[in-house]
C-alpha positions in Angstrom: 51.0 43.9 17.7 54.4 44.2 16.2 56.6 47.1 16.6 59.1 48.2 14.1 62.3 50.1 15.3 64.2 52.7 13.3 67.6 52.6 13.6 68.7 54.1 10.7 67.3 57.5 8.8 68.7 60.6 6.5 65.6 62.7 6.8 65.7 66.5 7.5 63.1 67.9 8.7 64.7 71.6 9.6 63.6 73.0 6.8 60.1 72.3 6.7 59.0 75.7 7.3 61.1 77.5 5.0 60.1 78.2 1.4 61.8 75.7 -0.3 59.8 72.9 1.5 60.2 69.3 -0.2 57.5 69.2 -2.1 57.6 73.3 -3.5 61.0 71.5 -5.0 60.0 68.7 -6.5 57.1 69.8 -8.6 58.4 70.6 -12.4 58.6 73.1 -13.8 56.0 75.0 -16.4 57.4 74.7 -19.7 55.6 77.9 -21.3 54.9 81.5 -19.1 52.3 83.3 -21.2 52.6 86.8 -21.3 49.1 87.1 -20.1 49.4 85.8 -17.0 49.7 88.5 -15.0 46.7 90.0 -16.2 44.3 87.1 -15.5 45.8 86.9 -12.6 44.7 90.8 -11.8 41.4 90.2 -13.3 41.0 87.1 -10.9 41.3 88.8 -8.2 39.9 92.0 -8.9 37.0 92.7 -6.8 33.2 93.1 -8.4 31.5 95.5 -6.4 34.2 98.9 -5.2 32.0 100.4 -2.3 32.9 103.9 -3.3 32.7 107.1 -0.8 29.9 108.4 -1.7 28.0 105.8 -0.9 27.8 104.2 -4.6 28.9 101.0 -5.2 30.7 100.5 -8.5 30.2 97.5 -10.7 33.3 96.0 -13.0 33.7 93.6 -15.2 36.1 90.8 -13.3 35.8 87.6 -13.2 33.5 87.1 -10.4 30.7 88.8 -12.3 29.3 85.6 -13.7 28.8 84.8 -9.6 26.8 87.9 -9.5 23.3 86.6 -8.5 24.7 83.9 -6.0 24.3 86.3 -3.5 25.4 85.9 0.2 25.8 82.4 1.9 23.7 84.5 5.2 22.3 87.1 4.5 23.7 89.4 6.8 20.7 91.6 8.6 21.2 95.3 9.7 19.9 96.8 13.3 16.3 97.7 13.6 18.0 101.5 14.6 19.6 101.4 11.1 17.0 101.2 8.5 16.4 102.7 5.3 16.5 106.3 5.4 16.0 109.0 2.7 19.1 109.5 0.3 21.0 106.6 2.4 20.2 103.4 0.4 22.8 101.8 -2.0 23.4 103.6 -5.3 24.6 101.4 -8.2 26.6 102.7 -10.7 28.2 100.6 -14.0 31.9 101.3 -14.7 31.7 102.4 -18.4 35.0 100.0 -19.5 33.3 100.4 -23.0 36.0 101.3 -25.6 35.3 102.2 -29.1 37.3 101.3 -32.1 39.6 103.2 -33.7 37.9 105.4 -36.4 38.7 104.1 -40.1 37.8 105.6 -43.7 34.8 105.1 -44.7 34.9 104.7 -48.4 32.1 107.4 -50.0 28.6 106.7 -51.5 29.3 105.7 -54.9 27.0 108.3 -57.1 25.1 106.8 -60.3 24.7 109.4 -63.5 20.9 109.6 -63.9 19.3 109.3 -67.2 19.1 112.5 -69.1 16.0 114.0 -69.5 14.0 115.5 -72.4 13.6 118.8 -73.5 10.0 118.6 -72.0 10.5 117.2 -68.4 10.2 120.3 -66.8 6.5 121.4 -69.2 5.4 117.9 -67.6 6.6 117.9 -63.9 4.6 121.1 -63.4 1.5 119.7 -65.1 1.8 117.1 -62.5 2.3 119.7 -59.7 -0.8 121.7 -60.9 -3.0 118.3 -61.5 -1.8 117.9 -57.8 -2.5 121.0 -55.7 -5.8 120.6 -57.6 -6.9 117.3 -55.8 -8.4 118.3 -52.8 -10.4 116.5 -49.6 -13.9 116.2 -50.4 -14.2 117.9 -46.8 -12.5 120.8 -48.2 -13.4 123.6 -50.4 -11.5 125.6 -53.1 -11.1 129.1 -52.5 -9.4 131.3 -55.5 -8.5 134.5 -53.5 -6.6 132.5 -50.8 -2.7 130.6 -51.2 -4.0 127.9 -50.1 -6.7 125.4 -51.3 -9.2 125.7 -48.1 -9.2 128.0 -45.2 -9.2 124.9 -42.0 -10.0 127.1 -39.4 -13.7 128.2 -41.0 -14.0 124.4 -42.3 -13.2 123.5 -38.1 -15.9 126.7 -36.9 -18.9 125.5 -39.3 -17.9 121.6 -38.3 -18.4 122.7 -34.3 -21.6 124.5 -35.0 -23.1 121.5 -36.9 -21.8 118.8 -34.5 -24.1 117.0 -32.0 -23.8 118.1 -28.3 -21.3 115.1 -26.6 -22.8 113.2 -24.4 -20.8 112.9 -20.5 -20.0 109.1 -20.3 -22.6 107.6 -17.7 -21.0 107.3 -14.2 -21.8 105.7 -10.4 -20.6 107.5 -7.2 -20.2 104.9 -4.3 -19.4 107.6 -1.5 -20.8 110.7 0.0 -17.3 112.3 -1.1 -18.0 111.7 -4.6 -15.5 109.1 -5.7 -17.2 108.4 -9.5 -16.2 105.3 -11.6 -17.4 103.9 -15.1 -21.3 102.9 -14.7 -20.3 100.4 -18.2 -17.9 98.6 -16.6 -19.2 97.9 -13.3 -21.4 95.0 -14.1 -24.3 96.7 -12.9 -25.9 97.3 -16.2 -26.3 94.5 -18.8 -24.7 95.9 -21.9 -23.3 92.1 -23.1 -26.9 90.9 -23.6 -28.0 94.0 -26.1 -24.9 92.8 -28.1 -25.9 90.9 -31.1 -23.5 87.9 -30.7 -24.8 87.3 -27.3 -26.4 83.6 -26.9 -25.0 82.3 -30.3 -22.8 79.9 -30.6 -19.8 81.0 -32.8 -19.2 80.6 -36.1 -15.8 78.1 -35.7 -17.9 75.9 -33.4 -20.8 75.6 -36.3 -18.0 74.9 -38.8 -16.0 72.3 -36.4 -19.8 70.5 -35.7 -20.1 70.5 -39.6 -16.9 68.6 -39.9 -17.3 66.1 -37.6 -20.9 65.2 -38.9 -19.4 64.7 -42.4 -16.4 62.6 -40.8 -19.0 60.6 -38.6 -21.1 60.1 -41.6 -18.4 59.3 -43.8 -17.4 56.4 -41.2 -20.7 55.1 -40.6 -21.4 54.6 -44.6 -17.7 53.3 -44.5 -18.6 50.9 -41.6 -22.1 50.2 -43.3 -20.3 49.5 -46.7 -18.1 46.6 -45.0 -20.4 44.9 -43.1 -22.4 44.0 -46.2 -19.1 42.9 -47.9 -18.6 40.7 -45.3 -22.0 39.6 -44.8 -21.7 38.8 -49.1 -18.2 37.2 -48.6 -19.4 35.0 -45.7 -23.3 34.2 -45.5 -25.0 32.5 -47.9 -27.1 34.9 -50.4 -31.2 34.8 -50.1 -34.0 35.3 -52.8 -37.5 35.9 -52.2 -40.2 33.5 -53.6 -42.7 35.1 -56.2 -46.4 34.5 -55.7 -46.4 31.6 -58.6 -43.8 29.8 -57.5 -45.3 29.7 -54.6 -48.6 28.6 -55.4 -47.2 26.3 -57.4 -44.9 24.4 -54.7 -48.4 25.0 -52.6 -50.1 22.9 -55.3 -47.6 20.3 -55.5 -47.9 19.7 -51.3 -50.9 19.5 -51.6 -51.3 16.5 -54.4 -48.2 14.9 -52.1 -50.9 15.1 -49.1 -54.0 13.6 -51.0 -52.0 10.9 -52.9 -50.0 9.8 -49.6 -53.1 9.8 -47.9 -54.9 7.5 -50.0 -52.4 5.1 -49.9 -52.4 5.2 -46.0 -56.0 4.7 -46.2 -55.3 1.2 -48.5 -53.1 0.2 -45.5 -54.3 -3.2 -43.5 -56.0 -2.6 -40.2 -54.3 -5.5 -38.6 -50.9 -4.4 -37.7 -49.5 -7.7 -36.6 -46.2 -7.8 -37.5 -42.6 -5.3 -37.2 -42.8 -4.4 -41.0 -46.6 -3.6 -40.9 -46.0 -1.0 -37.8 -42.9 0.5 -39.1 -44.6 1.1 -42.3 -47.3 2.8 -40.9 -44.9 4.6 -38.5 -43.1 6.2 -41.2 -46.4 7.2 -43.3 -48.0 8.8 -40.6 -44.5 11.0 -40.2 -44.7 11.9 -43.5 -48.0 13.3 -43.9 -47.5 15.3 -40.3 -44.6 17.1 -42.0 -46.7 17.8 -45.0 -49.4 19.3 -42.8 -46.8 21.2 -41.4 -45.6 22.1 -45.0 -48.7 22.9 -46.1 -49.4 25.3 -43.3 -46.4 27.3 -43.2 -46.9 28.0 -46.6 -50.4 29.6 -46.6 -50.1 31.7 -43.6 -46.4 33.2 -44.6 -47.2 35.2 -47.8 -43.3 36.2 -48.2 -40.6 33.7 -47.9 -36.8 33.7 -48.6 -34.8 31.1 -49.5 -31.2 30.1 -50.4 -29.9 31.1 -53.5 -27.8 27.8 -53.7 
């Protein structure tokens, strides 16, 4: 480890406590002072809540109030003898710092000249006031002797007498004091089921079901339409034979059969040499496949072939 010795030094350290420290001296200098410093400076440190003395506590507008709802860090917790007594919780009150502006002229409702009106406009405005007060509810009647149209109060007397006694809305009581509650909503009578929608299924289900038949039909034609496109584009096309041409290539297997067979019957009996037994080898294949010919065609009425 190496040590270093100071010999030589010019620092003062007598002042450190003092205001003008060392660094307080070397930091420059603001440029621009606004004039509103002072004020933000207030309003900084301005207190939010003023516990006032009658137990109120008085909101302002500083600049803590956007910290309102941080709340404590600990929440600090009050004696069990001091709780909350009658008239002795915390009473908020808003400082009104509302201030409204200054009251300026208001320039006056600008007023239109009407249209002049005829000689006749006041024959026909109280037409239309008698053609009025001449309408009447059909409820009402007319009476000539009175000011007004229909005496309400007879109309109100003769509506009573005719009216149907009202009913008292059925009702349940569940204790021996009478405590009564509504016997409809209770659940213990079933007044759903007596309704006439009860058990269907609604009408935007029947409409949704409709459209997704249609669009499941629609894609199954769709789907039907291109798998016989394909099968056209790819396989080979078929026909069906008709009865005559049938018969006919039925005919013509059978004449093969007869003649071929006539000519195997010619054959020598002594097979004694390679050409002899191939010969016969490849008649007798022949006439097998024309058998087999021959018999597919009479027991298959209906047959398809290639188009090609």
């Amino acid at each position: 480890m190496s040590l270093v010795y100071i010999t030589y030094h010019d620092e003062n350290i007598s002042d450190v406590d003092n205001d003008n420290d060392y660094l307080k001296s070397r930091r420059p200098r603001l440029k621009y002072n606004s004039k509103f410093k002072e004020m933000v400076r207030e309003e900084k440190n301005s207190r939010h809540v003023i516990e006032m003395p009658n137990r109120k506590k008085l909101l302002t507008s500083s600049a803590k109030n956007s910290h309102q709802t941080m709340g404590y860090a600990v929440t600090p917790v009050q004696l069990p003898c001091n709780f909350l007594k009658k008239n002795q919780g915390v009473k908020w009150q808003r400082l009104n710092e509302h201030q409204c502006p200054p009251h300026r002229h208001i320039p006056p409702v600008p007023q239109f000249q009407r249209h002049q009106m005829g000689p006749h406009h006041h024959i026909i405005e109280e037409i239309k006031k008698d053609q009025k007060e001449e309408l009447f509810c059909p409820r009402t009647r007319f009476l000539p002797g009175h000011k007004h149209r229909a005496n309400f109060v007879a109309l109100n007397v003769e509506l009573i007498k005719k009216a149907e006694t009202r009913r008292p809305p059925p009702r349940y009581i569940d204790t021996a004091k009478g405590d009564r509650h509504s016997l409809l909503n209770s659940g213990l009578i079933p007044q759903y089921i007596c309704s006439k929608k009860f058990g269907k299924v609604p009408c935007y289900l029947d409409a949704r079901k409709k459209i997704l038949n249609q669009l499941t039909n629609r894609c199954l034609q769709q789907t039907k339409m291109e798998a016989e496109n394909a099968c056209a584009r790819y396989m080979p096309t078929v026909k069906k034979l008709s009865s005559e041409e049938r018969k006919e290539i039925l005919e013509g297997l059978r004449t093969n059969f007869t003649n071929l067979f006539k000519i195997y019957q010619s054959l020598s009996v002594c097979t004694d040499t390679v050409t002899k037994q191939l010969k016969k080898g490849k008649m007798e294949n022949e006439l097998r496949q024309l058998e087999q010919d021959i018999h597919l065609m009479e027991h298959n009425p209906e047959i398809y072939v290639s188009a090609y």
